[in-house]
C-alpha positions in Angstrom: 260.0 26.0 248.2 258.4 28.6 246.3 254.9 29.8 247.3 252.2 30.9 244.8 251.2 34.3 244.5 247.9 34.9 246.3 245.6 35.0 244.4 243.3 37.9 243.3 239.5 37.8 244.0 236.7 39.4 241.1 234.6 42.3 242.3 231.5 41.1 244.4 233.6 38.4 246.1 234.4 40.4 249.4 234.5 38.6 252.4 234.7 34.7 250.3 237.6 32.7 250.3 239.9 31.7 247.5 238.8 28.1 246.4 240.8 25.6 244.3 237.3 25.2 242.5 236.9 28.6 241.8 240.0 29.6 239.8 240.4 26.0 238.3 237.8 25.7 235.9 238.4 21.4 235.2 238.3 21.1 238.9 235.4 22.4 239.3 234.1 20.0 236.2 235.0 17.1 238.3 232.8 16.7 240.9 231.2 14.0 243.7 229.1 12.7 240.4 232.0 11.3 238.6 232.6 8.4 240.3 228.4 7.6 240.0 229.2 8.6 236.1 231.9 5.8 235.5 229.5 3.6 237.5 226.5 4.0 235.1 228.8 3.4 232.3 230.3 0.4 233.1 226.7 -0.8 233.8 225.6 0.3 230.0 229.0 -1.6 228.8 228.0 -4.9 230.7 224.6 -4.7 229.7 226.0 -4.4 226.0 228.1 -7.2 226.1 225.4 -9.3 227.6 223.3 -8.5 224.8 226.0 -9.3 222.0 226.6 -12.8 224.4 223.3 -13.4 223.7 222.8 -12.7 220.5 226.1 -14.8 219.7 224.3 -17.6 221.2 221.0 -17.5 219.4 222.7 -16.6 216.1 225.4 -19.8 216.9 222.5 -22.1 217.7 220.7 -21.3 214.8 223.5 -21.4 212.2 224.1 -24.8 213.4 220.2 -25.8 212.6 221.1 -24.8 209.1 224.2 -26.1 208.9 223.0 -29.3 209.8 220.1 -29.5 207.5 222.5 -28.7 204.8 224.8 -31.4 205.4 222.2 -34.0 205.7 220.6 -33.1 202.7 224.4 -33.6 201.4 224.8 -36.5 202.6 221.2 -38.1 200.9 222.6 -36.7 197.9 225.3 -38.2 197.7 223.3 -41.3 198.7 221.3 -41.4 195.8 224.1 -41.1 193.6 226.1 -43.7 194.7 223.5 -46.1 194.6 
């Protein structure tokens, strides 16, 4: 197995250890706050869905209303004429 090179470290950094985080930049952009990020996330994404749920069901209830006022106004219509 072949080793890595060491690596080098910047002026200033005497006497610090070579990190994963600090030559890596997207490890360091991954950090102890991702998992609480795809947390919050799925909680925005239930919330949506709970409000399109919801809305469905008004709209759906609603449209039915209509829907029947239409068909018996249809059906007295059709009443009249056939009389």
């Amino acid at each position: 197995m072949v080793e890595d090179p060491p690596r080098q470290l910047m002026p200033g950094d005497k006497g610090k250890q070579m990190t994963k985080s600090s030559w890596c930049p997207s490890f360091r952009s991954r950090g102890a706050d991702s998992g609480a990020t795809a947390i919050e996330y799925g909680i925005v994404a239930a919330l949506l869905a709970l409000g399109i749920f919801g809305g469905a069901v008004i709209a759906g209830n609603g449209l039915e209303t209509v829907f029947d006022a239409v068909a018996t106004t249809l059906f007295d219509a059709i009443a009249r004429i056939a009389e």
